[in-house]
RODO-2510 file (C-alpha; in nm, 4 decimals, decimal comma):
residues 299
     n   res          X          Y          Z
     1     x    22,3491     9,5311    19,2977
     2     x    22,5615     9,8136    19,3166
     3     x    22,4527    10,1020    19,0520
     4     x    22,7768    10,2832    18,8814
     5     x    22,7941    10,5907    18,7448
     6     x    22,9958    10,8032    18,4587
     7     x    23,0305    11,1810    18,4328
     8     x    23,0287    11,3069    18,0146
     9     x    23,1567    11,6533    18,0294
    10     x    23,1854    11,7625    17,6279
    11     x    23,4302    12,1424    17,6057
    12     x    23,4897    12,3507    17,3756
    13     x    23,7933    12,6708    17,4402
    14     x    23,6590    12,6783    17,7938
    15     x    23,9772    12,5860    17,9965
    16     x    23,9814    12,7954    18,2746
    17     x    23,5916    12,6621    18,3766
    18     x    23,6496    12,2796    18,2675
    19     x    23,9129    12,3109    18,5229
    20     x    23,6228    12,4149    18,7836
    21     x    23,3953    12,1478    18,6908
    22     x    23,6445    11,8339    18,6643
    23     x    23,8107    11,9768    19,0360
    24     x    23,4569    11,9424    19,1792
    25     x    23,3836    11,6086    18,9936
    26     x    23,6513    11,4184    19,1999
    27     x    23,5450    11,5669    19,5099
    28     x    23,2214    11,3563    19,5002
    29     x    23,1905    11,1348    19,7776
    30     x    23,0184    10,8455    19,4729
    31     x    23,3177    10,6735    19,3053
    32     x    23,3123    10,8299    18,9644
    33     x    23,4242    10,7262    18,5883
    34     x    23,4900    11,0438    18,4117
    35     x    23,5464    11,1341    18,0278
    36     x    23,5615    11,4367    17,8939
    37     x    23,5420    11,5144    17,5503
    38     x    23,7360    11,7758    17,3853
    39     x    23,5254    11,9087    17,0490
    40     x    23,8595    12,0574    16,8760
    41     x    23,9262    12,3095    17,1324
    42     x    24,2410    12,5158    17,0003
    43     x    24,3463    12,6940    17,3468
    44     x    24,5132    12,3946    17,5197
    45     x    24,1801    12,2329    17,6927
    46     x    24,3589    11,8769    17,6639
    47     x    24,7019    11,9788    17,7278
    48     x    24,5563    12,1011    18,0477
    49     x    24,3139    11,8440    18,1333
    50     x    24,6076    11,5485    18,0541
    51     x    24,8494    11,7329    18,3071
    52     x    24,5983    11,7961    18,5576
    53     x    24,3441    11,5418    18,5902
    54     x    24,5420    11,2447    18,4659
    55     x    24,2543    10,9931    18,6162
    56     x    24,0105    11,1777    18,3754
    57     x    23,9400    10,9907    18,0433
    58     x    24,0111    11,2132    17,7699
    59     x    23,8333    11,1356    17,3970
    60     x    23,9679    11,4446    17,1591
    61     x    23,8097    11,5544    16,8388
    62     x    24,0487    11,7516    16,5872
    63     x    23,7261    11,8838    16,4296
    64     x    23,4536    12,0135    16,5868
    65     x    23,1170    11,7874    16,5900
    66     x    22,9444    11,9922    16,8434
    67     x    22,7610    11,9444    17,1724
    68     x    22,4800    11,6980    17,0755
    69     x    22,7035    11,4317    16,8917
    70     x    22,9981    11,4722    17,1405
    71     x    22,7266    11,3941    17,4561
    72     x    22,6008    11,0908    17,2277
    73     x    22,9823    10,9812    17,1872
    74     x    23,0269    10,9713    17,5427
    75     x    22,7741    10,7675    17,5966
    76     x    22,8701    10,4913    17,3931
    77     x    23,2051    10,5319    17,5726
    78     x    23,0104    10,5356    17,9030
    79     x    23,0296    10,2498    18,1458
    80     x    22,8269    10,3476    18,4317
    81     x    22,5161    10,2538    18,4186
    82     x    22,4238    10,6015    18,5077
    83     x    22,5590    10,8454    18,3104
    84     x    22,5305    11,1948    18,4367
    85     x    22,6031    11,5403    18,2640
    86     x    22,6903    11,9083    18,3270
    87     x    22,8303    12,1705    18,0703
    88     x    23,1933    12,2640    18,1141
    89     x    23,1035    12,5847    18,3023
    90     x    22,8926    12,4169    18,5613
    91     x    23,0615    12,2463    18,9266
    92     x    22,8837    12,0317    19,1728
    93     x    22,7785    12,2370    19,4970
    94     x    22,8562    11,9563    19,7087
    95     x    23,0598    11,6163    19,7206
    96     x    22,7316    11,3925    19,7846
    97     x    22,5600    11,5100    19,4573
    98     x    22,6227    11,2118    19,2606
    99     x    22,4962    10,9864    19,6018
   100     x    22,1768    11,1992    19,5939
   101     x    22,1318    11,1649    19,2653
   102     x    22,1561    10,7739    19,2405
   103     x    21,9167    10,7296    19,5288
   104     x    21,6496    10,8880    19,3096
   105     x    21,7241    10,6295    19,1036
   106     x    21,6734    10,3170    19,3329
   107     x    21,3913    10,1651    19,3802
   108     x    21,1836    10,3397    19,0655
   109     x    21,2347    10,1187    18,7406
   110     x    21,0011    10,3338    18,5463
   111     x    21,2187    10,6267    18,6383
   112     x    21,4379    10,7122    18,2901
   113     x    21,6127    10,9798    18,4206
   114     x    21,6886    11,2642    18,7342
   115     x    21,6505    11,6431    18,6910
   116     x    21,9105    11,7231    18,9028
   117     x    21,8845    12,0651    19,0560
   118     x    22,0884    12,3427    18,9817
   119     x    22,1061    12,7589    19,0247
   120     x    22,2596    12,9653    18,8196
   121     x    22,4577    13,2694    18,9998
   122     x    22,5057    13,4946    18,7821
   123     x    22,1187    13,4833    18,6457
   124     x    21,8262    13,4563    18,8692
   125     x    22,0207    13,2890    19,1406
   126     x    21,6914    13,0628    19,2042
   127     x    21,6705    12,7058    19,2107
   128     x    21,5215    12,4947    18,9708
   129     x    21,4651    12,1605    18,9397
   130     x    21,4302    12,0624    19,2872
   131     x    21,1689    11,8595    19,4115
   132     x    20,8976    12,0176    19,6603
   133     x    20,9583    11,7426    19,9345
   134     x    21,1528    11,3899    19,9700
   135     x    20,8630    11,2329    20,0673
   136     x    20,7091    11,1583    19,6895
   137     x    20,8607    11,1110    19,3674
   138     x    20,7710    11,4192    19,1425
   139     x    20,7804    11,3823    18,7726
   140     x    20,8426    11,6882    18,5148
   141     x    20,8485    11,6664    18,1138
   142     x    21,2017    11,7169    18,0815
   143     x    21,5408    11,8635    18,1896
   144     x    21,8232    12,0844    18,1404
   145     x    22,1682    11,9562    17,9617
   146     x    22,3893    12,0799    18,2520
   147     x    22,1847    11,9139    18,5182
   148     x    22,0952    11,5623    18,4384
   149     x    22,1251    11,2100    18,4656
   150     x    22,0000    10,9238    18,2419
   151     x    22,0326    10,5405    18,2713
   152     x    22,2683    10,4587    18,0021
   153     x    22,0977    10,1488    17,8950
   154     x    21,7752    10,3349    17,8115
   155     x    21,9942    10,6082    17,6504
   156     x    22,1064    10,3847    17,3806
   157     x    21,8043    10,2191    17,3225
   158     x    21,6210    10,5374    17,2294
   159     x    21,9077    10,6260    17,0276
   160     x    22,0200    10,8818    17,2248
   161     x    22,0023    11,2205    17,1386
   162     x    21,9208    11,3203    16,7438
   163     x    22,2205    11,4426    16,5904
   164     x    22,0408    11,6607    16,3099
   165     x    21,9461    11,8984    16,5876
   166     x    22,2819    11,9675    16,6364
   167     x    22,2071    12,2610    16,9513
   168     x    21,9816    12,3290    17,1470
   169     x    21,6447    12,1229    17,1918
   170     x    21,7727    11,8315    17,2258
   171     x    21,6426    11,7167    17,5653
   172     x    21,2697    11,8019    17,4978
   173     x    21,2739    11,5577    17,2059
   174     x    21,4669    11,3034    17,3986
   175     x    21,2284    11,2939    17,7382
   176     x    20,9636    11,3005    17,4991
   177     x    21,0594    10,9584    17,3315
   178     x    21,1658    10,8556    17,6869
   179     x    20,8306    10,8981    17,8198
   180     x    20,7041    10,7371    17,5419
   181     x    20,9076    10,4129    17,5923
   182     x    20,7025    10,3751    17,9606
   183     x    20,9480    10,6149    18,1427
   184     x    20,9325    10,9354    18,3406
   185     x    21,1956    11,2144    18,4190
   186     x    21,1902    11,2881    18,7958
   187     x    21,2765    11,5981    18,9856
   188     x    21,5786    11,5426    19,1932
   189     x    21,6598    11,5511    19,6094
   190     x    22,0427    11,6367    19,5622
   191     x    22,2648    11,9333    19,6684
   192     x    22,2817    12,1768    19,3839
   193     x    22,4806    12,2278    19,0428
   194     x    22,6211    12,5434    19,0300
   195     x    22,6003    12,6693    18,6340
   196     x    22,8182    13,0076    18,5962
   197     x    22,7114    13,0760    18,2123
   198     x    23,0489    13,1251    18,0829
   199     x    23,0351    13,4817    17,8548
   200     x    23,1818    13,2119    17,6059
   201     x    22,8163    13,1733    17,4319
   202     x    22,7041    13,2293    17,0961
   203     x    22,3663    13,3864    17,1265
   204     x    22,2771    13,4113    16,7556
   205     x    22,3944    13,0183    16,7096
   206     x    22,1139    12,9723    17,0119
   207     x    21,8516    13,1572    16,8053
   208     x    21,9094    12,9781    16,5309
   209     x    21,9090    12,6200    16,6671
   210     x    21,6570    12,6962    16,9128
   211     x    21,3906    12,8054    16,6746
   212     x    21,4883    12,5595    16,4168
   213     x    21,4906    12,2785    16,6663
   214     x    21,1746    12,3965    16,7962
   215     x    20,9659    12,2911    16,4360
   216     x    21,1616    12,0096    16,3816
   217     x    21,0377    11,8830    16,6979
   218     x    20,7085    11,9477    16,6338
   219     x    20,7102    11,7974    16,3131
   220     x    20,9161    11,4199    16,4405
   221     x    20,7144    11,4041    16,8009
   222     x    20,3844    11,5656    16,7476
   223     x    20,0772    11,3424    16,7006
   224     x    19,7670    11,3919    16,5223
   225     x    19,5376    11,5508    16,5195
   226     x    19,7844    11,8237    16,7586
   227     x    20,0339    11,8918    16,4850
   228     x    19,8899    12,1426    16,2794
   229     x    19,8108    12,3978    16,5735
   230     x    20,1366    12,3182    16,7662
   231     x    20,3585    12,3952    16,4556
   232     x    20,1561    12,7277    16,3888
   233     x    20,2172    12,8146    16,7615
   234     x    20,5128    12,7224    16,7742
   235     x    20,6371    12,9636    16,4670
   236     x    20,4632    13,2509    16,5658
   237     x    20,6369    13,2350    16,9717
   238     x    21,0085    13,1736    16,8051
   239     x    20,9383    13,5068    16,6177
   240     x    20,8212    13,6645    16,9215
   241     x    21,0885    13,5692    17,1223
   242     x    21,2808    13,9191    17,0600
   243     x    21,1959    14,2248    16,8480
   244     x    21,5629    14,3496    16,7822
   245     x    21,6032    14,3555    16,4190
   246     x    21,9117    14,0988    16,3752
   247     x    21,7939    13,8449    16,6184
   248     x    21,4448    13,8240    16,4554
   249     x    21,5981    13,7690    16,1047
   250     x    21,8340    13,5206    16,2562
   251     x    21,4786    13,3266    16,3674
   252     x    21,3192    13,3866    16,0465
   253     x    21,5636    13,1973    15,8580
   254     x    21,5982    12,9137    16,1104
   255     x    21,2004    12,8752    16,0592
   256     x    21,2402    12,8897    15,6535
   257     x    21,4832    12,6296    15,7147
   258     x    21,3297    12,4083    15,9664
   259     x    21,0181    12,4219    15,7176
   260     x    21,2180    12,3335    15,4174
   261     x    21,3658    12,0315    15,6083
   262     x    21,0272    11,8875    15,7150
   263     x    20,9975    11,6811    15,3698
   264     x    21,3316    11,5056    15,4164
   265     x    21,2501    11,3842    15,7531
   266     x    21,1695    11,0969    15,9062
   267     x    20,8135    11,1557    16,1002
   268     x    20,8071    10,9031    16,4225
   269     x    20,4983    11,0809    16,6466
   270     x    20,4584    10,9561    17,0346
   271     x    20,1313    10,8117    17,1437
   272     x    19,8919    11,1301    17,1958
   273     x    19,8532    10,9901    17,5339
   274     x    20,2701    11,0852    17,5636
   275     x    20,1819    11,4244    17,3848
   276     x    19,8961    11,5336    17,6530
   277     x    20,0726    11,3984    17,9620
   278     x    20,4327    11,5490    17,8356
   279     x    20,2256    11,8970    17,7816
   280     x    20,0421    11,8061    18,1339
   281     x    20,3522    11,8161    18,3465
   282     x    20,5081    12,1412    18,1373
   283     x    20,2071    12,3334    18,2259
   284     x    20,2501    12,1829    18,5968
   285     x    20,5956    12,2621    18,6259
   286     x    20,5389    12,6337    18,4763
   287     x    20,2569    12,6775    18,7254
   288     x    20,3859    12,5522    19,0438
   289     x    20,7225    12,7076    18,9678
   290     x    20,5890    13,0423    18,9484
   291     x    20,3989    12,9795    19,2455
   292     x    20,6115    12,8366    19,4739
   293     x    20,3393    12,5182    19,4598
   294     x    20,4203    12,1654    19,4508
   295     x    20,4173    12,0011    19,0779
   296     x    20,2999    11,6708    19,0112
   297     x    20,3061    11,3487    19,2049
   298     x    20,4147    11,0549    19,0011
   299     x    20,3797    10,7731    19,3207
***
């Protein structure tokens, strides 16, 4: 059976680079459904995407809902049964990406979804993601939002991503609940994703989600009898993250926050057989990253 696949781009007043990313999308050799939605962009994203890319499917939002429900939206409108993702300021290296990508895919039911790899130019210029050879099939804990594909059934099953988190985090504490279902995420074999980081970011928006997101994951995920040290580690490294004044008070009131929210949420903990195998493979990856060593062989 033939596998199909969907590209969910979500933008936000990034024109110029959507235009990138969509251009190298319809250069992939893999035919391609692709939707991208607009979260209430105000400098003409749709206008240009409509008289540019008329193939593209384009779902607009007058009011901004942000990344995590717009990549959930998308996947209800999804009907590949592969979706796969990049941010607006990311292209595909290559036109057999998307080929690559679904290979990784065949053969491997208990495989839930592809870290695809990707470098990021302007940074460390290094790639990531990649597996160490094509000869097993190498599993990691998670992946990155602008280098990914998921099976779309699974997806929705698990609910997709939670909203509440609304960025940042939210692909630890899906992959988490993925593995959890019976599934791994697998390093990919592709050509590369190319991720400028567009100057377009909000850095203290990214402290704040990130070190609220990074309790509230604790606290929904986190079995017994691990919670209590993994929340008190987890505070204390979000507060070390940066000593300049206004970024640490930014992360001090994400914490209070995230703490305050902890009674009003639901509390749905993986197995702790997830919780030691998902830390297992982080402390893999981190390791054979930094060495230039293989990771962990899942077959």
């Amino acid at each position: 059976m033939t596998v199909t696949a969907t590209l969910v781009i979500t933008t936000k007043n990034r024109k110029e680079e959507l235009r990138n990313a969509l251009a190298s999308a319809l250069r992939q050799s893999e035919p391609l459904e692709i939707i991208v939605i607009d979260d209430g962009s105000t400098d003409g994203t749709s206008e240009m995407v409509c008289r540019e890319f008329p193939s593209v499917r384009l779902e607009r939002s007058e009011i901004s809902l942000g990344l995590i429900a717009q990549r959930n939206r998308g996947a209800a409108l999804a009907e590949g049964d592969v979706i796969f993702s990049i941010d607006d300021d990311a292209e595909f290296s290559n036109s057999d990406v998307v080929m690559h990508t679904l290979a990784d895919f065949a053969g491997h039911e208990e495989i839930g979804a592809v870290a695809i790899p990707y470098i990021e130019p302007h940074k460390q210029n290094m790639v990531q993601q990649k597996a160490p050879d094509e000869e097993g099939v190498w599993a990691v804990s998670t992946y990155i939002g602008t280098a990914h594909a998921v099976r779309r059934e699974l997806f929705l099953k698990l609910g997709g991503y939670r909203e509440l988190l609304v960025h940042q985090g939210e692909e630890n504490d899906f992959c988490i609940r993925l593995m959890d279902d019976g599934y791994y995420v697998r390093l990919g074999n592709a050509p590369m994703i190319l991720h400028h980081e567009s100057p377009k970011r909000d850095f203290s928006r990214m402290d704040y989600y990130g070190a609220r997101n990074a309790v509230l994951f604790a606290w929904q995920n986190v079995p017994w009898p691990y919670l209590p040290i993994h929340l008190i580690v987890t505070t204390g490294k979000c507060l070390m993250w940066s000593w300049e004044p206004a970024r640490l008070r930014i992360r001090a009131r994400a914490l209070w926050e995230a703490w305050k929210m902890i009674p009003t949420l639901e509390r749905k903990a993986v197995r702790a057989e997830t919780y030691r195998r998902f830390r297992e493979l982080r402390q893999a990856w981190r390791m054979g990253y930094r060495e230039g060593l293989v990771v962990w062989p899942l077959l």
